[in-house]
N, C-alpha and C positions, 0 to 999 in steps of 0.2 A: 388389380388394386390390392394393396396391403396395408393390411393395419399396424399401426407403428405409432400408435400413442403412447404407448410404456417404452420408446426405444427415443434417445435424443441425438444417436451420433449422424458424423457430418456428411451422412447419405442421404440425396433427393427423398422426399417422404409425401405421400399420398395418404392422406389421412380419409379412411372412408364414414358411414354414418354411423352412428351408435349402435352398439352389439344388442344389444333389445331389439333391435327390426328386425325381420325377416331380410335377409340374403340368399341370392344376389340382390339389389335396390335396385330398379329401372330409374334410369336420369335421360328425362326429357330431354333434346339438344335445346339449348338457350339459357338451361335450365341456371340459376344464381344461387349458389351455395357458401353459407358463410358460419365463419367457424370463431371460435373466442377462445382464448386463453388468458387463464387467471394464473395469476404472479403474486405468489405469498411470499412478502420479501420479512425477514426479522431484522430487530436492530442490532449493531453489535459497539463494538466497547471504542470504535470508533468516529471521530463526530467531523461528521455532515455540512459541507458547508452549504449554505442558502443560495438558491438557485434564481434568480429574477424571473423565470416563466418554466413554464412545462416543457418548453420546446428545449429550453436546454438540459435538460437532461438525459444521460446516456446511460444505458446499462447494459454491460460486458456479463454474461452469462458463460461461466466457465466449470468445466467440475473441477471441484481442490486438490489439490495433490499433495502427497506428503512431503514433506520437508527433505530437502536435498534430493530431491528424483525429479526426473521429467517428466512433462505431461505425456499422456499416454498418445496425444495426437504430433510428437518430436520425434523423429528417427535421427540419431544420430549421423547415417550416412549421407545427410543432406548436405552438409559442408566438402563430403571429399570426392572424390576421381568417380568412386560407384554411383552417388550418385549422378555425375553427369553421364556415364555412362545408360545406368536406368531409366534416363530422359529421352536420351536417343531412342533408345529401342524403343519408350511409350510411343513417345510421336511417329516415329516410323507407323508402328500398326494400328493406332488412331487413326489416323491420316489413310493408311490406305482400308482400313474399315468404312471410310466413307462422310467421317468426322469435318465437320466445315467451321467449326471453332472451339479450338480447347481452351480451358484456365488452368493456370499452373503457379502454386507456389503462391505466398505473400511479398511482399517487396525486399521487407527490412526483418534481418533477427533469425530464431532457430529455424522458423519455416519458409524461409525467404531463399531469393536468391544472392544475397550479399547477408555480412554481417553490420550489425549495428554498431555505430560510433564506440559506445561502450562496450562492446565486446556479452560474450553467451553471460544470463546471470550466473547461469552454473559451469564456469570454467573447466572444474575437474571431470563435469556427466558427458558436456557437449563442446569439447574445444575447437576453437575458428580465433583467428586475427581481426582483431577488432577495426573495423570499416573497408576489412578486404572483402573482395567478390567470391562467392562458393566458385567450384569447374564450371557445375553446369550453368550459370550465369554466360557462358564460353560459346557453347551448345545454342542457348537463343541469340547467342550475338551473330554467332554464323548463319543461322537461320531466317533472322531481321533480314541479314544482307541480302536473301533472297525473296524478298516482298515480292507479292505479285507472282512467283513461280509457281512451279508444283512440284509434289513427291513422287520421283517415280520408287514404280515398283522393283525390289533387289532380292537376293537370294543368297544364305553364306550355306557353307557344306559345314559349319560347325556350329547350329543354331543357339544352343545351350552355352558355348562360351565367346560368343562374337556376335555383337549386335553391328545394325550398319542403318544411315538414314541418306535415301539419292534426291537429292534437289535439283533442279535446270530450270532456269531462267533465261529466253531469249536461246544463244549461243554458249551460256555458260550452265558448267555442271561440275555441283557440290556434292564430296560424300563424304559423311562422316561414322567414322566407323569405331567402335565401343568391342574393346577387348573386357571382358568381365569376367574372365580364369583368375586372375590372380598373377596368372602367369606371363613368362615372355611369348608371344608369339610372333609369327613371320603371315605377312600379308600379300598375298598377291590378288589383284584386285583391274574384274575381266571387265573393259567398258565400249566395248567392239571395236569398229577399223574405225582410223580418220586421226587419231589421235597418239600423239607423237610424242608427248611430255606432259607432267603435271604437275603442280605445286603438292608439296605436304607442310603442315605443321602441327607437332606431335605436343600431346600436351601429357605429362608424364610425371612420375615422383619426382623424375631430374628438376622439374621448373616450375611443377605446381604452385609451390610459394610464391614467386617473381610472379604468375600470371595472376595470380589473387590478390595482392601486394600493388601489384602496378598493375590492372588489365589495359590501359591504353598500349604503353608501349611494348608490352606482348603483343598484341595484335598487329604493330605499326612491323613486329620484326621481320627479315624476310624469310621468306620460307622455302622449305628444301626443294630442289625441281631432282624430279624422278624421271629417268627415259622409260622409254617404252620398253616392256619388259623386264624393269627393275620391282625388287621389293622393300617392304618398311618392314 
């Protein structure tokens, strides 16, 4: 158990009982413990419009940030290639840690996996194409296609600059594979006997635009077939 009343970031929190009791607490199993939090909101120099009931009211609790910066919970590499790459490798070892359901990402805007209509507020800190899809938007779409599959387990000999996620579904097997050197590399990629060919398509500086731009017809394009014993 951890106390983490004086701490508000956006990690799971277990709030235990007041530092005045003696510790450890014993908690009966059944046991109902309930907790309050009091909200001292001020007024400010802006005005409020009248609500017809309690029920409609929301309140967005954010810490402020200064002008022209990003929140400190934005990374900027959420829009490009790294981080679709960083995605792969999460869910890879999520997944084979034992993981039965992850969340990822907000839908719309800096922490999303597409951009919003309107484009980043802050163009110059965080830039993206306004109602294009981030890579890793790429990454779950390939991964959707294999609903119902599993992850198998894979192994690269350059773990620090090559991540990789193996899906199979039924007869069919997915892998997607995340270069995160910076650099060019050469892939050859072991998936035992029986198989004879295999589709690739590379998602790269070359066309990142076009697949954010247009994700439909990116994905509709077709894709490179590799023989046995070829490399990307």
């Amino acid at each position: 158990m951890e106390d983490q009343r004086n701490w508000t970031d956006a990690s799971f929190k277990t709030y235990s009982t007041p530092l005045r009791l003696p510790y450890p607490a014993p908690v009966a199993a059944g046991t109902v413990i309930e907790q309050t939090v009091r909200l001292n909101l001020s007024a400010t120099s802006k005005k409020i419009a009248r609500v017809p009931s309690p029920e409609a009211v929301q309140l967005s609790l954010e810490p402020e940030r200064e002008p022209g910066r990003l929140p400190r919970s934005v990374d900027v590499r959420q829009m490009s290639l790294f981080g679709a790459g960083w995605t792969i490798g999460s869910l890879r070892r999520l997944s084979e840690g034992g993981a039965t359901g992850i969340t990822y990402y907000e839908t719309c805007g800096w922490r999303g996996v597409m951009d919003a209509a309107s484009g980043s507020p802050l163009p110059t800190r965080f830039r993206s194409l306004p109602g294009s899809v981030f890579p890793l938007f790429h990454v779950f779409a390939d991964v959707a296609e294999f609903k119902g599959g599993e992850v198998l387990r894979s192994e690269t000999s350059v773990p620090l600059s090559l991540d990789d996620l193996v899906l199979r579904r039924d007869d069919r097997l997915r892998i997607l594979v995340a270069n995160m050197s910076g650099q060019h590399q050469t892939v050859s990629v072991a998936i035992g006997t029986g198989v004879t060919y295999a589709q690739a398509r590379m998602l790269d500086k070359r066309n990142v635009q076009r697949a954010m731009k247009d994700p439909a017809s990116f994905r509709l394009e077709a894709p490179e077939t590799v023989r046995n014993g070829g490399l990307l």
